[in-house]
N, C-alpha and C positions, 0 to 999 in steps of 0.2 A: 650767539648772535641775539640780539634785541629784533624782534619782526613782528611789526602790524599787517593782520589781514582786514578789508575794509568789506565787508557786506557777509554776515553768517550763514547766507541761506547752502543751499545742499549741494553745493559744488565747496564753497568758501571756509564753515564750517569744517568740512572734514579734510582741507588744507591745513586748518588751522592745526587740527591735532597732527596732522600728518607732518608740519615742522615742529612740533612741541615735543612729538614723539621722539625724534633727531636729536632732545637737548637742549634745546633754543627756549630763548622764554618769548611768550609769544601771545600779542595781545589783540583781540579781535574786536571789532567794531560795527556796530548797528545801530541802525536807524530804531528799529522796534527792541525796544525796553525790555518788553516777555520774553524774547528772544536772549537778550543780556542775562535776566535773571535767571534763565532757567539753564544757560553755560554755565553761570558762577554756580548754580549747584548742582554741577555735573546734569545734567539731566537733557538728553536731547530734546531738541524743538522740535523733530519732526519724525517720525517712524519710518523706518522701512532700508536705514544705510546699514546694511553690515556692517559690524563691529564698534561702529562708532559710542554705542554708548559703552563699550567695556573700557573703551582706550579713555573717554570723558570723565570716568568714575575713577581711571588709573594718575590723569594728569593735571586734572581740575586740585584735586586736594592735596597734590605736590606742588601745588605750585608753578607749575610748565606754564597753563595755561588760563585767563582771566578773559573779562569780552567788557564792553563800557558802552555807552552811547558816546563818547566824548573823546574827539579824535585830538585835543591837547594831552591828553591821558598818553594817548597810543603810540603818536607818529614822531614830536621831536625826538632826537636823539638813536632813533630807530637805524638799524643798519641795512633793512630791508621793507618797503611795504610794497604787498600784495593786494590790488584791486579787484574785485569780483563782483561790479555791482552791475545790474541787470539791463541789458538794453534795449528796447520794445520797436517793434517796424512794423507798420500799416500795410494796409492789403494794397497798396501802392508802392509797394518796398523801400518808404521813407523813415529813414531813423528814427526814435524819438529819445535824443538824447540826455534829458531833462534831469532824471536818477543820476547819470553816470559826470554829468557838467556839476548838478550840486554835490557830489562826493571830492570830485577832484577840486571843485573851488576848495571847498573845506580840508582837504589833504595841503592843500599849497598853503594854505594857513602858516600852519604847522612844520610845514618841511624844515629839514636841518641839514648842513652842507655833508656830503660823506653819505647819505642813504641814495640805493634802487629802490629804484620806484619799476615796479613791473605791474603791467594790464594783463589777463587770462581774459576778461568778457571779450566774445568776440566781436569784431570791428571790423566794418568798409576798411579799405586797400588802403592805404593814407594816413588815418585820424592820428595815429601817435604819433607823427612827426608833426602834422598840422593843425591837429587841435589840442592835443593832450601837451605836446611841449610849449607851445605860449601861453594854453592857460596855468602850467605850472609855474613858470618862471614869473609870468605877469604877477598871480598869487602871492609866491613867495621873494622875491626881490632877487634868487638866483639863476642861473645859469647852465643850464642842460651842458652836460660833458666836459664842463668843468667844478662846479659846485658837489652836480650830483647827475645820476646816469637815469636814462628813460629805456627800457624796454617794454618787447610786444611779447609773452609766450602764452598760447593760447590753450586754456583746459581742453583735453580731449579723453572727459572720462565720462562714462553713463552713471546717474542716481542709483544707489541701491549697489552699485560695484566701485566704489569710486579709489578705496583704497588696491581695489586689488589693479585697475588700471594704469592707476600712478606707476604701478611697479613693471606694467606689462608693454607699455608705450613709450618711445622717446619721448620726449621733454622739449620741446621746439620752441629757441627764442631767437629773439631780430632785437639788432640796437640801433640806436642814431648813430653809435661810433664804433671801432676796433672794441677800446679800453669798456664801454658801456656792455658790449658784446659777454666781454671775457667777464668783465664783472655778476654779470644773470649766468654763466655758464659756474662759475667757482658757486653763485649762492647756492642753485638749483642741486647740484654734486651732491651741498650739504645736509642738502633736508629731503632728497629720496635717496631711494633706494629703486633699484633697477635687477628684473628678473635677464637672464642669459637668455639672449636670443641671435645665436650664431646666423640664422637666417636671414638677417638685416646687414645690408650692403656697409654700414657705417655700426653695426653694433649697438647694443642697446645702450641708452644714456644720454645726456643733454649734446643737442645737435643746434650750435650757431648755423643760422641762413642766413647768414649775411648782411641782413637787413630787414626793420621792423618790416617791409613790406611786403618781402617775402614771406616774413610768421606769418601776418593776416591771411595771406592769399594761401597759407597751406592751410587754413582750417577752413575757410571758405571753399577751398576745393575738393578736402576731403569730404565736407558734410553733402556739397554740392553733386559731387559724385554720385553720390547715395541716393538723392533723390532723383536726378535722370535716370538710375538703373531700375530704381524702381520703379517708376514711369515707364521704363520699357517693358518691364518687368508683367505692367497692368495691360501696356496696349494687346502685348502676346496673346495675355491671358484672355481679352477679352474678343480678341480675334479667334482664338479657339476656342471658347466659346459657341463660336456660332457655326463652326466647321466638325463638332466633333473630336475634336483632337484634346486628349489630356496633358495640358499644358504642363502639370510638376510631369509627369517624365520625360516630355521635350526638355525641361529645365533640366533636370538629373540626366539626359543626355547630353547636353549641352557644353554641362560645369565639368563632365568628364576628362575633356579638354582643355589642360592647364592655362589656355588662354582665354577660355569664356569666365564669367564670376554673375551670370546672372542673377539676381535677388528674387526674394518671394514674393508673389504680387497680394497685394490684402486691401481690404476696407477702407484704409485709411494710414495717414504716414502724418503721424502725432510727435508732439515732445517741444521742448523745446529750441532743439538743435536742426534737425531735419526738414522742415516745412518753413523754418524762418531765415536760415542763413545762405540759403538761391535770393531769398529776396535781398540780401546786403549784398548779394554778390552781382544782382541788375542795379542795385543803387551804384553801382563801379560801372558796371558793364550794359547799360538799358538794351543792348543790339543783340545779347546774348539769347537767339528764337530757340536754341535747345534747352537751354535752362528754361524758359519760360514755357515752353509749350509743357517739358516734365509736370512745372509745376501746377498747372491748371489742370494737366492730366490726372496728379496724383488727387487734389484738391475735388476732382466730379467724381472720385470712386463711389465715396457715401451716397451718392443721389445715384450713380448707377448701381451698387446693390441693392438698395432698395426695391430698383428697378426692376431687379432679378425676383424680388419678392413680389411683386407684383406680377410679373411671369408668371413665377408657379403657383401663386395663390390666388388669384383676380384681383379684380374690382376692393380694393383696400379701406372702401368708405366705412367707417362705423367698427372696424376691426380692432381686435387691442392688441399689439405687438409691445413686447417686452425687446429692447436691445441689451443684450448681455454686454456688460464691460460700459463702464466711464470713462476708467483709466485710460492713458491714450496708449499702453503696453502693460503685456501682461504682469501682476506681481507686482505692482506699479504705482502706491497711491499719489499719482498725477493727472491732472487734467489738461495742460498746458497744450493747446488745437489738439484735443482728442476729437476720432471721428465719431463719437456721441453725439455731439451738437447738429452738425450739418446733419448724422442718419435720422435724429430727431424731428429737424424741421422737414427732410423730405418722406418721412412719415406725416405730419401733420400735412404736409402740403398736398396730399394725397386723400387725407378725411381721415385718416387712422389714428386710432388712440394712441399716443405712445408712452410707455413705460421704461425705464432702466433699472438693471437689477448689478451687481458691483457686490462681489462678498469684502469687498475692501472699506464699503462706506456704509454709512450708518443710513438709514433713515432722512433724518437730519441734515446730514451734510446731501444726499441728492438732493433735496428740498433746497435745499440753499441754491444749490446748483440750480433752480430750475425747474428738478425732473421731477417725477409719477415716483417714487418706488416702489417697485416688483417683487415679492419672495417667492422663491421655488416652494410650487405648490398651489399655487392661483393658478383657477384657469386664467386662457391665454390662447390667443389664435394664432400667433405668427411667432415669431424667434428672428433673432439676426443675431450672428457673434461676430462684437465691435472690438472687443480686448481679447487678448490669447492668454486670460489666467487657468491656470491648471486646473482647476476643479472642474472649469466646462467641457475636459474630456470626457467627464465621466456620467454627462448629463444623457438621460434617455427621457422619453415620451413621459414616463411616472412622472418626473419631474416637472414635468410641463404639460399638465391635464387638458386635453381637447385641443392641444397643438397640433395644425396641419401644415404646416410650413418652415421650414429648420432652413435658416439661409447661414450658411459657414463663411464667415467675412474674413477667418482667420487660419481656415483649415486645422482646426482642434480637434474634428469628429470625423467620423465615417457615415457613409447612408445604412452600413449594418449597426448602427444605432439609431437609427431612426425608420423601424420597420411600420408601416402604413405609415408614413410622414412624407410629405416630399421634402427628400434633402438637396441641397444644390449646393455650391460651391465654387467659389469665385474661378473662373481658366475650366471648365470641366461643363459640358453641356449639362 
């Protein structure tokens, strides 16, 4: 097959190789030029995806695979394209569909009778039946389910694991018709691969719902999911908190019982996916008080750890507190609502110096961002751990000269590392 993927970034990209890998010749599309050039010479855009750059160096100079700014290049003739371009929602949970309207206008250019067109960016309950199929057919002068097929199936992979998910998750798409259905169910077949997972009621592999608007609403729910548990996950903790009670072994008594699935409560609930897709799902549902109370919930942790820090350390004016981690997850180099920002400003709002310290980023790049950079080994009055990279297990007091406050945002440490320190930790008096 001939298949255009339209936006490189780190879901999109490593689709790309992942049908190129299948056999297919497979031509990618971006808006940024650096991005185009540094595919064509093998070279990934961005650090941190497993394997992607061995499969880049394998396919790129075969031939498999090419990237263009120039969707005439990509899309006529195409027997598949694949959308991944980014969708942005305000602290109002209003779309902002700007990105994803100028790709598809410029896809419908180009369209050719005989290709799938399939969207992964996740989307409000609706939009591919009601706005992605009129402005495709307006665009291109043809005819949804007849000319050419529209599906929804939505990525459900995390940065950094992306090829091993493809293989470990169904595959979930929704058509406008039966024949559109079958058609994303044959393409999707051909370009994964799927690990044996006897534990799934329907087996592993591309699973039709029916209808685009089922796809949407299952990635909306799953992500949606995620963030109410977690929101429960924080009220527990912060309730125990104040009673004494060590919340992770209530949690680990809890999960014992195949029907509990409690989550771990922390700092902050960062990423892309988690923090933004309750708010596409109140753009559908405004009435939805459990989603929304989670997510204000999840959203005040950072100003209440801080909180916590203020507890055990006082009066915070004039302090200089290093928050460990940028990243908004560990191993991570992302910042996309990492709880950095907000633990930031509710250190400054406080009087406190604030510093971030990130073994992921340079100098430089916190600068950009914004921040103070911190190196282990500056004194340093306070600590907070906002990211769960692996190195801050191993961090003690050496590390952090004349620290008197180690506030655990992520639960990476013990208080038998931090002897004369007050440690504290998020569910744990």
């Amino acid at each position: 097959m001939k298949i255009a993927v339209i936006a490189l970034g780190k879901i999109g990209l490593p689709l790309a190789v992942q049908f190129a890998s299948k056999g297919h010749e497979v031509v990618g599309v971006d808006v940024n030029a650096q991005v185009v050039e540094l595919v064509n010479q093998a070279v990934e855009p961005f650090p941190g995806e497993a394997h992607l750059q061995e499969k880049l160096t394998e396919l790129v100079p075969a031939g498999k695979l090419r990237a263009t700014t120039d969707y005439s290049d990509a899309v006529p003739g195409a027997d598949a394209v694949v959308l991944v371009v980014p969708l942005f929602v305000d602290e109002d949970a209003k779309p902002d569909f700007g990105w994803m309207d100028a790709a598809t206008t410029e896809l419908a250019k180009h369209l050719t009778p005989g290709t799938l067109v399939s969207f992964e960016t996740t989307l409000p309950v609706g939009t591919t039946r009601t706005r992605w199929k009129p402005m495709l057919e307006a665009g291109s002068g043809l005819v949804e389910g007849e000319d050419f097929h529209l599906v929804f199936s939505p990525e459900r992979v995390l940065t950094g694991r992306v090829f091993e998910d493809l293989r470990k998750y169904p595959k979930l798409v929704g058509g406008l018709s039966p024949a559109g259905a079958a058609t994303a169910v044959e393409f999707y077949e051909a370009v994964l691969d799927f690990d044996d997972r006897p534990n799934l009621v329907r087996g592993n592999g591309v699973w039709d719902l029916g209808s685009a608007e089922a796809s949407e609403l299952s990635k909306l729910a799953e992500t949606t999911y995620r963030d109410v548990n977690i929101g429960l996950a924080n009220q527990f903790a912060r309730f125990a908190a104040t009673t004494g009670i060590d919340i992770y072994q209530v949690i680990d008594a809890s999960n014992s019982q195949p029907y509990s699935h409690i989550h771990q409560p922390g700092i902050a609930v960062g990423g892309h996916c988690i923090p933004v897709y309750p708010r596409l799902y109140l753009w559908n549902d405004p009435d939805a008080t459990v989603v929304r109370a989670a997510r204000e919930a999840n959203a005040g942790m950072p100003d209440y750890t801080i909180g916590l820090l203020e507890g055990a350390y006082g009066d915070l004016q004039g302090a200089r507190v290093v928050v460990l981690g940028a990243a908004y997850r560990g191993e991570v180099k992302e910042t996309a609502f990492s709880g950095v920002f907000a633990a930031v400003d509710a250190l400054k709002a406080r009087g406190a110096t604030a510093l971030v310290h990130d073994p992921m980023y340079t100098d430089e790049e916190l600068q950009r961002l914004g921040f103070e950079a911190y190196h282990l080994g500056e004194p340093i009055d306070a600590a907070v751990v906002q990211a769960n990279h692996k190195s801050y297990a191993s961090l003690g007091p050496a590390d952090l000269p004349g620290v008197k406050a180690f506030i655990d945002g992520r639960r990476v440490s013990s208080a038998e590392h931090w002897d004369g320190v007050l440690y504290r930790v998020i569910g744990k008096a």
